[in-house]
C-alpha positions in Angstrom: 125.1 -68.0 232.5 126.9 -71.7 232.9 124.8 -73.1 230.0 126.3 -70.8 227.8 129.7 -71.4 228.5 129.3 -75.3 228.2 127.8 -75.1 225.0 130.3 -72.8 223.6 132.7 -76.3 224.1 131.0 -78.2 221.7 131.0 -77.9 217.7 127.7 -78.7 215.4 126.5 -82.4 215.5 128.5 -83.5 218.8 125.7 -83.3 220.8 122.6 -84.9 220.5 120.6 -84.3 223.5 120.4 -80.6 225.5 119.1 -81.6 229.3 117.9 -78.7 231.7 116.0 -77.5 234.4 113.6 -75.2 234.1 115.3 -72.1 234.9 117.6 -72.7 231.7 114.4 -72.5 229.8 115.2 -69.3 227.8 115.1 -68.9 224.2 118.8 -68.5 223.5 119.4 -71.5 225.0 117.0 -73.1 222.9 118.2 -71.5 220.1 121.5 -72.3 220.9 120.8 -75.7 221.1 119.0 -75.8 217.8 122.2 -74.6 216.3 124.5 -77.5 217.5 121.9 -79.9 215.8 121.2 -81.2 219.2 117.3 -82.0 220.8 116.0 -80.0 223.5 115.1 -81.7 226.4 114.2 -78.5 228.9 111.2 -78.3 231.3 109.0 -75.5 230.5 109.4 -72.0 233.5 105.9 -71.8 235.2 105.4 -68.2 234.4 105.8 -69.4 230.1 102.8 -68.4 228.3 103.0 -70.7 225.6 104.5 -74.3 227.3 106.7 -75.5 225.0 107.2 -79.6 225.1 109.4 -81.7 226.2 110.3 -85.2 227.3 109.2 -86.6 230.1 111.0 -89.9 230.6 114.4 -87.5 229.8 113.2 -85.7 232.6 112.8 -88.5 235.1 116.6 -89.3 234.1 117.7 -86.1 234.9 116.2 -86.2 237.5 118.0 -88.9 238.9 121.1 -87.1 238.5 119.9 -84.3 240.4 119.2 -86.2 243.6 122.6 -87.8 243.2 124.2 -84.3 243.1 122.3 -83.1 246.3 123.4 -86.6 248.2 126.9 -85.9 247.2 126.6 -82.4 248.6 126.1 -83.4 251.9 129.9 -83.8 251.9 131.0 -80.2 253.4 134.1 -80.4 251.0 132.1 -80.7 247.6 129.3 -78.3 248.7 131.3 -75.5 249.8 133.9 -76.4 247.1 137.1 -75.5 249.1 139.6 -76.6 246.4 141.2 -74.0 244.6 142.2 -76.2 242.1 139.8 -78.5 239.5 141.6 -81.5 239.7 141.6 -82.0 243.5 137.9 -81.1 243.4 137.3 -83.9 241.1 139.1 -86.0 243.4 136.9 -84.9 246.5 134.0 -85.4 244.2 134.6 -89.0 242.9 135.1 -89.5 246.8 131.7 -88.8 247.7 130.2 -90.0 244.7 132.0 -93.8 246.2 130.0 -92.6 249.4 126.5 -92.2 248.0 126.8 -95.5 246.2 126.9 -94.0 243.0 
């Protein structure tokens, strides 16, 4: 999974805040996140027996950045991700991003 291999980047006490959807609400994560020192901000799955909690003004944040993604992916180029290489993706992506007004 992608969450795992972005937290693998980062060392103990360099982040202080883990963000997520609720499909990345799985215990390793969680545990994971525990171990960088780092607060858990991850909307409980629907099918959870025990709701764990979480933050809801976080939430409305990421939010915010979730609906800017999907606006910027109404650029052909960034949702189909033609690039081969990072850096001209980037480019194509701070492109749109100018577009969307973000």
């Amino acid at each position: 999974m992608q969450a795992d291999a972005l937290m693998a980047g980062f060392k103990r006490g360099e982040v202080g805040i883990v963000i997520a959807d609720a499909a990345y609400d799985a215990e390793r994560i969680r545990k994971r996140a525990r171990s960088l020192r780092a607060k858990c901000c991850i909307k409980p799955n629907p099918t959870r027996t025990r709701k764990r909690r979480h933050g809801k003004e976080r939430c409305k944040k990421r939010n915010v950045v979730e609906r800017a993604i999907g606006q910027m992916k109404q650029f052909r180029r960034v949702a189909t991700r033609y690039e081969k290489k990072a850096e001209n993706y980037l480019g194509f992506a701070w492109l749109a991003a100018a577009f969307v007004n973000l």
